[in-house]
C-alpha positions in Angstrom: 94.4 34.5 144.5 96.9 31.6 145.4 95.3 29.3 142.4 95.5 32.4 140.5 99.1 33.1 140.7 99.4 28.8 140.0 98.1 29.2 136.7 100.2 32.2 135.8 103.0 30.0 136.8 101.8 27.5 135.0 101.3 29.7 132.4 105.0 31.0 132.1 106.0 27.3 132.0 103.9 26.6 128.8 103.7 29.3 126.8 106.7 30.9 127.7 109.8 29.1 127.5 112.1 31.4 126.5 110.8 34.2 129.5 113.6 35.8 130.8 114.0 38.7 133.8 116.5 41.5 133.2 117.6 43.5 135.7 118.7 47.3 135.3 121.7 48.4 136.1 123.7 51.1 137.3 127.3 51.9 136.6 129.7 51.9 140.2 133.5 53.5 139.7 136.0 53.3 142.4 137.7 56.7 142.6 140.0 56.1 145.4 142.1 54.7 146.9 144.4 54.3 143.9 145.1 50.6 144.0 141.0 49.6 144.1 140.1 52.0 141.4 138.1 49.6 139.0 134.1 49.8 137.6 131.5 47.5 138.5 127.7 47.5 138.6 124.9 48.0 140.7 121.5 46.7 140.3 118.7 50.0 140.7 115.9 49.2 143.0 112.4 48.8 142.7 112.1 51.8 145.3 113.4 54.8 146.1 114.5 57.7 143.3 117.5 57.0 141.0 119.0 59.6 139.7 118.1 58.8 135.8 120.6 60.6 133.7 122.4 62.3 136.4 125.6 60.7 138.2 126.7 60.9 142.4 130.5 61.0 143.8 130.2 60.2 147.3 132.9 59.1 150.1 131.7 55.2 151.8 130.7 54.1 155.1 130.5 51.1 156.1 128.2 50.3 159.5 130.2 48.8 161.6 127.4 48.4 164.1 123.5 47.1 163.1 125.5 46.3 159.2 122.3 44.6 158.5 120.3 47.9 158.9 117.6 46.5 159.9 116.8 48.5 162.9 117.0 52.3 163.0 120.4 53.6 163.4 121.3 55.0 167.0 122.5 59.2 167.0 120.8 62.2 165.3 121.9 61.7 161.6 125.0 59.5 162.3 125.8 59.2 159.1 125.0 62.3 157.3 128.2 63.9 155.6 130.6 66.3 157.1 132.5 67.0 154.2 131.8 68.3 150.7 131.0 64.6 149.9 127.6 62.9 150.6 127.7 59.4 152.0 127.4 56.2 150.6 126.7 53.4 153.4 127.2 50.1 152.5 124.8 47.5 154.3 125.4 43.7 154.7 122.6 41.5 152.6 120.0 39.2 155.2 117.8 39.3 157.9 115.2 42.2 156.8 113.5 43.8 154.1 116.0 45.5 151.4 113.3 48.6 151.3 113.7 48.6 155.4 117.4 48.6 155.0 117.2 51.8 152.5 115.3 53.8 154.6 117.0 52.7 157.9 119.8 54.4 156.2 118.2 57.4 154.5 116.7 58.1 157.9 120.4 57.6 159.1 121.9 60.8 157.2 122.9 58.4 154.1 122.5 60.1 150.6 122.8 56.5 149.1 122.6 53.1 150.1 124.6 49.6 148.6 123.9 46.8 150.1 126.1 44.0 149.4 125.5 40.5 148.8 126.1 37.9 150.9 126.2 35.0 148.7 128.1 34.5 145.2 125.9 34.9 142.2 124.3 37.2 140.0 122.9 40.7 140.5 119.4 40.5 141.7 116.6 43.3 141.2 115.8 44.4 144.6 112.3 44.9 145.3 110.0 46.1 147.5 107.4 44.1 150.0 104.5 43.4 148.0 101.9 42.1 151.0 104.1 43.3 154.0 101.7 45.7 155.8 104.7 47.4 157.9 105.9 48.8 154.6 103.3 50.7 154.2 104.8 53.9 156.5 108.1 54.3 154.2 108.1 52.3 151.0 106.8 55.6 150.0 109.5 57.6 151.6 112.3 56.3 150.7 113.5 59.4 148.6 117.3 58.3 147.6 118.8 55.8 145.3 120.2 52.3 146.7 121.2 49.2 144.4 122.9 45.5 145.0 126.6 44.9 144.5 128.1 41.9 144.6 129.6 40.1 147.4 133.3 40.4 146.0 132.9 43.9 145.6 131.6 44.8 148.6 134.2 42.8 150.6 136.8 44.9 148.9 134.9 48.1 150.0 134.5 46.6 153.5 138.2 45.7 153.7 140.1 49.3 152.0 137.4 50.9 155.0 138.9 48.3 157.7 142.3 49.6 157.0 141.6 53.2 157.1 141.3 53.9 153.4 138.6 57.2 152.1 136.8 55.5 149.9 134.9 57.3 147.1 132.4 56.3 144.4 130.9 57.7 141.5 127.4 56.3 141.3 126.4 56.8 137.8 122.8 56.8 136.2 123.4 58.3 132.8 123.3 55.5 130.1 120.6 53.3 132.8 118.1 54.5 130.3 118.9 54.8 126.4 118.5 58.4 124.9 119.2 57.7 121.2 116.5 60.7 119.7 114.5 63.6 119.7 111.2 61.3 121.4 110.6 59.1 124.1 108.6 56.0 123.7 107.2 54.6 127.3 104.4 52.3 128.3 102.8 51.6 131.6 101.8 48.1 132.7 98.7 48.4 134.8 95.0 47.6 135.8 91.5 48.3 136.2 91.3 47.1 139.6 91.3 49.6 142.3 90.4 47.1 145.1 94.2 45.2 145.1 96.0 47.2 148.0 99.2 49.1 148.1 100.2 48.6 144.4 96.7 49.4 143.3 96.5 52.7 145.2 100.0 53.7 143.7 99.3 53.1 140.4 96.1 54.9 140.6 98.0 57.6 142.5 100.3 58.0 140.1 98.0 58.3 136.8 96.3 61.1 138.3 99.2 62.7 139.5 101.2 62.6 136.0 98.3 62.9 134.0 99.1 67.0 133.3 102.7 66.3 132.6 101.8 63.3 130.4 99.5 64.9 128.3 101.8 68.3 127.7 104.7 65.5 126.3 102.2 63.8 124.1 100.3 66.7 122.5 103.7 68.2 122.3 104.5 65.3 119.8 107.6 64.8 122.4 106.3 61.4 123.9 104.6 58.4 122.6 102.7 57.0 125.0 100.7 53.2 125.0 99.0 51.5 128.1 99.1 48.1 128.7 97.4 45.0 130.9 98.5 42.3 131.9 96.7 39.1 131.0 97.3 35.3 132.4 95.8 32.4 130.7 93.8 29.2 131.9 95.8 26.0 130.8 93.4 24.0 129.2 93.1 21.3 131.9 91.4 24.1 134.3 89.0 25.8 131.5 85.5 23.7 133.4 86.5 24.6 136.6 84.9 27.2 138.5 87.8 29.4 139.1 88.4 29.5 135.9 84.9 30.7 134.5 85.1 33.4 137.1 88.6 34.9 136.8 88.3 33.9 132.9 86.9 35.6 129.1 86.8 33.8 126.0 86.9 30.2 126.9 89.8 30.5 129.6 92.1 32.2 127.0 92.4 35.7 129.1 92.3 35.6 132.8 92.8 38.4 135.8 92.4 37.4 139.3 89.3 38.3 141.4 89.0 41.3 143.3 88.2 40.1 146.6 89.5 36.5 146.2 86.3 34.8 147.0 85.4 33.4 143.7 81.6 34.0 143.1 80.7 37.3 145.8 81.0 40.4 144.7 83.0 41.4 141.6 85.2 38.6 139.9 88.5 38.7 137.8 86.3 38.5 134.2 84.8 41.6 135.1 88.6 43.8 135.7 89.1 42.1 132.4 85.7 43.8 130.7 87.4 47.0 132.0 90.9 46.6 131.2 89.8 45.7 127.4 87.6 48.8 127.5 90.5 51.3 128.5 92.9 49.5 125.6 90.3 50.2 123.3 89.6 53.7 124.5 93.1 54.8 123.8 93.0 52.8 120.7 90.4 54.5 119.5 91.7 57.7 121.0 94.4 57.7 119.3 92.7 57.2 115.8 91.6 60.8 116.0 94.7 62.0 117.6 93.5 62.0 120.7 95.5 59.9 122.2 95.9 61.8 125.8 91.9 61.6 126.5 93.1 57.8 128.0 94.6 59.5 130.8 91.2 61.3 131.2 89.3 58.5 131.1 90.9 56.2 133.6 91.2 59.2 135.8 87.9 59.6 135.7 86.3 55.9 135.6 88.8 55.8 138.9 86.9 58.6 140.6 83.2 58.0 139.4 83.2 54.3 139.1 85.0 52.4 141.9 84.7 49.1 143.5 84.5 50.9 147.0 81.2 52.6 145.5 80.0 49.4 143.6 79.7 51.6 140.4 82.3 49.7 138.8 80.4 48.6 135.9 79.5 48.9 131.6 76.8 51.7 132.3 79.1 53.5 134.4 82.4 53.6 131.9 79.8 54.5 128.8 78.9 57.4 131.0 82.7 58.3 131.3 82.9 58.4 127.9 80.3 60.3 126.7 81.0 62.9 129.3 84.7 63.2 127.2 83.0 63.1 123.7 84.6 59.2 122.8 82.7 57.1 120.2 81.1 54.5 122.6 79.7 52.0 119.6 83.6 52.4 117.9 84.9 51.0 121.3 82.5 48.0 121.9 83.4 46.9 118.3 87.2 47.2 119.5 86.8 45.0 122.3 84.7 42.1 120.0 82.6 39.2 121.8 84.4 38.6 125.3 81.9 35.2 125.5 83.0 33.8 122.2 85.6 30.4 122.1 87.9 32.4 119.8 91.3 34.9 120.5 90.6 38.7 120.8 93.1 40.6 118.9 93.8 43.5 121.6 94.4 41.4 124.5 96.1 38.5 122.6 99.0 41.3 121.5 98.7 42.1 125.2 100.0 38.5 126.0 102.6 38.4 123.7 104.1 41.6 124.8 104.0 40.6 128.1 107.4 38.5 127.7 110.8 40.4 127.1 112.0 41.5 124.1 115.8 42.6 123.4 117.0 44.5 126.1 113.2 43.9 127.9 112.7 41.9 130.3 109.5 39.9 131.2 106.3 42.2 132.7 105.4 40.3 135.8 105.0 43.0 138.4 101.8 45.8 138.9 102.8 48.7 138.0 105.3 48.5 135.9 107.0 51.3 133.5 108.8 51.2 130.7 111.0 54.2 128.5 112.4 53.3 125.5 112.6 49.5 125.8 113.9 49.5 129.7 112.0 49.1 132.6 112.4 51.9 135.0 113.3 51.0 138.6 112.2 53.3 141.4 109.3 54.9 143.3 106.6 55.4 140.7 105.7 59.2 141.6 105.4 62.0 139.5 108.5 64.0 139.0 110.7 61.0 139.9 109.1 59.2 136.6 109.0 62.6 134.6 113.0 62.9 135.6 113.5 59.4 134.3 111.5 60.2 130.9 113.3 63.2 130.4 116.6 61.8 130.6 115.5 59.5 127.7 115.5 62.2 125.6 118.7 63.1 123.6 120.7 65.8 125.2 119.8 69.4 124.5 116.8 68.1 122.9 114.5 68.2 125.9 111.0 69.8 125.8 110.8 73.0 128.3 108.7 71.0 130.6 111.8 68.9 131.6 113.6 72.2 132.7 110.5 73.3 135.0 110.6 74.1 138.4 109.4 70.6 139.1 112.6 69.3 138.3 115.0 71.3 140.1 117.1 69.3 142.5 118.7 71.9 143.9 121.4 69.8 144.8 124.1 72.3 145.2 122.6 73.7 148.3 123.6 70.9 150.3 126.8 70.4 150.5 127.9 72.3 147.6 126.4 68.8 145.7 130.2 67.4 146.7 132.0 69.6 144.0 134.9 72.1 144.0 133.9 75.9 145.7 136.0 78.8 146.9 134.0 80.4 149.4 135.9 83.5 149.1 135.4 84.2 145.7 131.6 82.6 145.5 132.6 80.1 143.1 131.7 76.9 142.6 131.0 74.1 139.9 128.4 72.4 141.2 125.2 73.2 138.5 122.0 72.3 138.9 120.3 70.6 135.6 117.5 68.1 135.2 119.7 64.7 135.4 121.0 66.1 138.7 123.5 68.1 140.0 126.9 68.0 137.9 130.2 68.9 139.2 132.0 70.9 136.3 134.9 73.6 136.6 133.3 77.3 136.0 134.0 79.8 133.2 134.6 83.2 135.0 135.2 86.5 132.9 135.9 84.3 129.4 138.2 82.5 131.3 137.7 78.5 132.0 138.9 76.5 135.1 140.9 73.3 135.0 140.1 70.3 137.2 138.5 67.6 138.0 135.6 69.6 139.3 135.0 67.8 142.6 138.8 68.1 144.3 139.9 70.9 142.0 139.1 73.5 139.8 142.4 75.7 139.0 142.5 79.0 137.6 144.7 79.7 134.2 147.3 81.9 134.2 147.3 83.8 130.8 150.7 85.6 131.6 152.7 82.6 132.6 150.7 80.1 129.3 151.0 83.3 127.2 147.7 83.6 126.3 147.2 87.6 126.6 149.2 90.9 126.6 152.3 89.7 124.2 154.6 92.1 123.5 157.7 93.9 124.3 156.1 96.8 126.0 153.9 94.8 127.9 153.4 94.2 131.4 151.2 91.0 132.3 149.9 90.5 135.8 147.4 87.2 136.6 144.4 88.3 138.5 141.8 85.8 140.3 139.5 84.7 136.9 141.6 86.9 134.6 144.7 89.0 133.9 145.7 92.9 133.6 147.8 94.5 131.1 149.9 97.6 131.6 152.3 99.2 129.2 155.4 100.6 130.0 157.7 103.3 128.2 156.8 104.7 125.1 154.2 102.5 124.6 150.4 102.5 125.1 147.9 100.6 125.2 145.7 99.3 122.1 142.9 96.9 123.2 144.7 93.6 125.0 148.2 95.1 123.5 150.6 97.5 123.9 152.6 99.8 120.4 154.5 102.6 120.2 153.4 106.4 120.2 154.4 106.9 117.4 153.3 103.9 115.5 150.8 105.6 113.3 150.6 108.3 111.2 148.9 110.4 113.9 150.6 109.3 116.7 150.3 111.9 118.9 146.3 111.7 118.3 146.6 108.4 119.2 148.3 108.9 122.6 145.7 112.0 123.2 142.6 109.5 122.8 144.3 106.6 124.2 143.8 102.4 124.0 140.1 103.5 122.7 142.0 104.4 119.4 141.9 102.3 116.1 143.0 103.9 112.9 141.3 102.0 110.7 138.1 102.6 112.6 135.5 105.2 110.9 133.7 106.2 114.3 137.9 107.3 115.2 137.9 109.1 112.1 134.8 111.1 112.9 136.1 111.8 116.6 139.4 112.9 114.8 137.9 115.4 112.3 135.4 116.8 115.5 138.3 118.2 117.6 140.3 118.6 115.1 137.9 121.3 113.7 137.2 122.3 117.4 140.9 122.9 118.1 142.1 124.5 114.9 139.0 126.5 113.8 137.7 127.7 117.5 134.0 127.3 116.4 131.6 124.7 118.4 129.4 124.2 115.3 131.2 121.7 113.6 128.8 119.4 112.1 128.7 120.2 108.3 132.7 119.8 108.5 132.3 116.4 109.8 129.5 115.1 107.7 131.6 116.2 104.1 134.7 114.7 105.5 134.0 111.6 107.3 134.4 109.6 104.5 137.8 110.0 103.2 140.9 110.7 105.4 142.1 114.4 106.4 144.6 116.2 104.4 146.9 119.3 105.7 144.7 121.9 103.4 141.6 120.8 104.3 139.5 124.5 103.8 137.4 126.1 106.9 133.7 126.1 105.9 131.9 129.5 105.1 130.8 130.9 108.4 127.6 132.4 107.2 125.6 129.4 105.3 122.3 129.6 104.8 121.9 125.7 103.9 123.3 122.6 106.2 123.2 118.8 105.9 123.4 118.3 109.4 119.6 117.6 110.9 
């Protein structure tokens, strides 16, 4: 493995001069105290759940005691929130494992974590340990977001905290991903091999897991999925050697490393690289037919019936794969071309090439690694963590109805009120639960919208004192909790959210006898009009013929009593 990874160095020296790494950022805003209100940013970590399109307003802590985090924090809890706000602890840079640190904290009652550099320089990505056996207990655990800030920020935190400042932040994920359109575009970096530890098991854990999900997006037309594999090469010095004719197809031009790192026993790197060619093809010839989702079948199953453990991982066992899911087998042999010949293969040479960044892109160097919509998504690679983040790529109130499932609620509003603005008594609050997290937003109650801030404030409007409702001389306005009520006084009664005089129509004194429910103009008023009118002048009950002749047109002082004795009626 060692001469492996020297040749991809090699490798990225050579051929790939103008490689770059990007890291992903988050956006940081200083809330208070007044005089540090400023924006800065955060690197996202390789670990843990951001909260992709959503945002977090939290007060800081800073541990005074064990700032490293590297050892679990003394207390039930000590830092879990006791306010409406959820904490963010900063930790100092050094000594352990930034993953350790993260869940030292989460386990600590944080809902966040920043850790802050101890040296000058650029943002880092922070990642997790890749051969570090201890991680293996809570690198999958670690269930809340955590980034990098940089040492001049975080000594300004430290020091407004020293001298008894509350310091709150608004961590914010919502442009970490770009969401310009209706469909998301994301690709997923991985490999064949099953047999290369923890990243191998979570990859594999994770394709089976999101399979359902993934395959509802792209049958939806909402998604556009594409798998990918990472490829080294031999540099040209190496191509006799025997490392390179195990781990090596094509004349040392595509190279994977071996399985068990023993270079001839067992399976070697040239056969992952058989494998990984066949699943490329498979969805490339998937997707000719439309059927671009059976990949997600076929690796799924290949992973179950054909694995290293079982030494089944083999050409006879994948054709059996794919005849059991009705894919052309001869259409994907003639994808993958000679593997043996001294000449490029035009799937995994465009695998190469794509490896290093493009625009805002950086270079794929790490197993697993996922990309939406041109940005490499930072986090723990597990199912509705990575369906959050590809949902939030989507352009708002766009989303497909699987993004506003059960399997996304965060129901962040039950702890803590998600740090917004409630009045108990009333059972108000804005905190709302969405997809891209909680959000804090003053409420509409009766027609009537708050004012605020929605995490400090949220202030009801008074209609009487703004003079929004009930104008008029005969009025009398009275702000209620959520609303108003409107009352007339003297002569004057009420006509839907106003008050007019008695006598202000032509039948006033009908008017005040049916009260505000009154209009004039209104033909169901007319009818109601000519009912008791015929009830009160004429003394009869059956009054429906009068009503149906003269509902159209407005009553006159001579209007005739019908015949009592008819023998024909237009009422049914």
């Amino acid at each position: 493995m060692a001469f492996l990874r020297g040749l991809f160095v090699i490798s990225l020296l050579l051929g790939c001069a103008r490689s770059r790494f990007v890291v992903e950022k988050s956006s940081i805003t200083v809330i208070a105290p007044r005089d540090l209100v400023s924006k800065h940013d955060g690197s996202i970590a390789n670990f843990g759940v951001p909260d992709y399109g959503g945002s977090m307003v939290g007060s800081v802590l800073y541990a005074n005691k064990g700032s490293f985090g590297c050892n679990p924090f003394d207390g039930d809890k000590p830092f879990k929130s006791k306010t409406h706000l959820p904490t963010i602890l900063v930790l100092d840079r050094g000594e352990c494992y930034f993953a350790l640190k993260v869940w030292n904290g989460q386990q600590a009652g944080a809902a966040a974590v920043l850790v802050a550099d101890n040296i000058d320089e650029p943002l880092i990505t922070m990642d997790s340990p890749e051969d570090s056996s201890n991680a293996d207990g809570y690198i999958d655990k670690i269930g809340i977001p955590s980034a990098l800030i940089e040492q001049s920020f975080g000594e300004a935190l430290k020091a407004a905290l020293k001298k008894g400042d509350d310091v709150v932040l608004k961590l914010d994920w919502s442009e970490s991903l770009p969401h310009p359109d209706e469909r998301v575009e994301y690709e997923l970096w991985t490999n064949s091999n099953d047999e290369c530890g923890i990243r191998c098991d979570e990859q594999m854990d994770f394709v089976k897991n999101f399979k359902g999900h993934a395959q509802i997006l792209e049958k939806g037309g909402y998604t556009q999925f594409t798998p990918h594999y990472i490829t080294w090469y031999c540099p040209r010095a190496f191509i006799l050697s025997s490392q390179c004719k195990s781990q090596c197809i094509n004349n040392g031009r595509y190279c994977a490393p071996d399985p068990e790192q023993d270079f001839g026993e067992g399976y070697q790197g040239k056969d992952v690289l058989f494998e990984n060619l066949r699943q490329l093809c498979v969805h490339r010839v998937a997707n000719e037919s439309n059927r671009s989702w059976v990949w997600w079948d076929f690796v799924t199953d290949f992973h179950i019936r054909c694995s290293m453990k079982q030494k089944r991982y083999s050409k006879e066992c994948a054709e059996d794969v794919m005849k059991s899911l009705d894919l052309p087998v001869d259409k994907i042999k003639k994808c993958m071309g000679n593997p043996e010949a001294d000449e490029e293969n035009e799937i995994l040479k465009v695998e190469q090439e794509r490896q290093v960044g493009r625009g805002s892109r950086g270079d794929v160097t790490i197993l697993p690694t996922l990309v939406i919509n041109n940005v490499q998504y930072r986090g723990k690679l597990e199912r509705n963590a990575v369906l959050k983040a590809v949902c939030a790529g989507f352009k708002e109130t766009t989303e497909p109805r699987i993004c506003l499932s059960g399997d996304l609620e965060t129901n962040e509003c039950l702890d803590q009120n998600g740090g917004c603005w409630q009045d108990s008594k009333s059972n108000i609050t804005a905190c709302k639960d969405t997809f891209r997290g909680r959000v804090c937003e003053c409420p509409s109650v009766n027609g009537v919208q708050y004012k605020g801030d929605g995490y400090t404030s949220c202030q009801d409007i008074d209609e009487c004192k703004e003079g929004l409702a009930c104008r008029c001389d005969g009025c009398m306005c009275k702000d209620t909790w959520g609303g108003y009520d409107c009352k007339c006084k003297g002569i004057y009664v009420r006509d839907q959210d106003t008050c007019i005089e008695r006598n202000a129509s032509k039948f006033g004194w009908f008017h005040y006898f049916l009260g505000s429910s009154f209009c004039c103009e209104c033909r169901y008023c007319w009818l109601r009009f000519l009912q008791i009118q015929a009830q009160v002048l004429y003394g009869f009950r059956d009054y429906g013929y009068y009503v149906t002749v003269h509902a159209t047109r407005q009553p006159t002082q001579q209007s005739s009593r019908p015949p009592r004795n008819r023998t024909s009626t237009t009422r049914k």
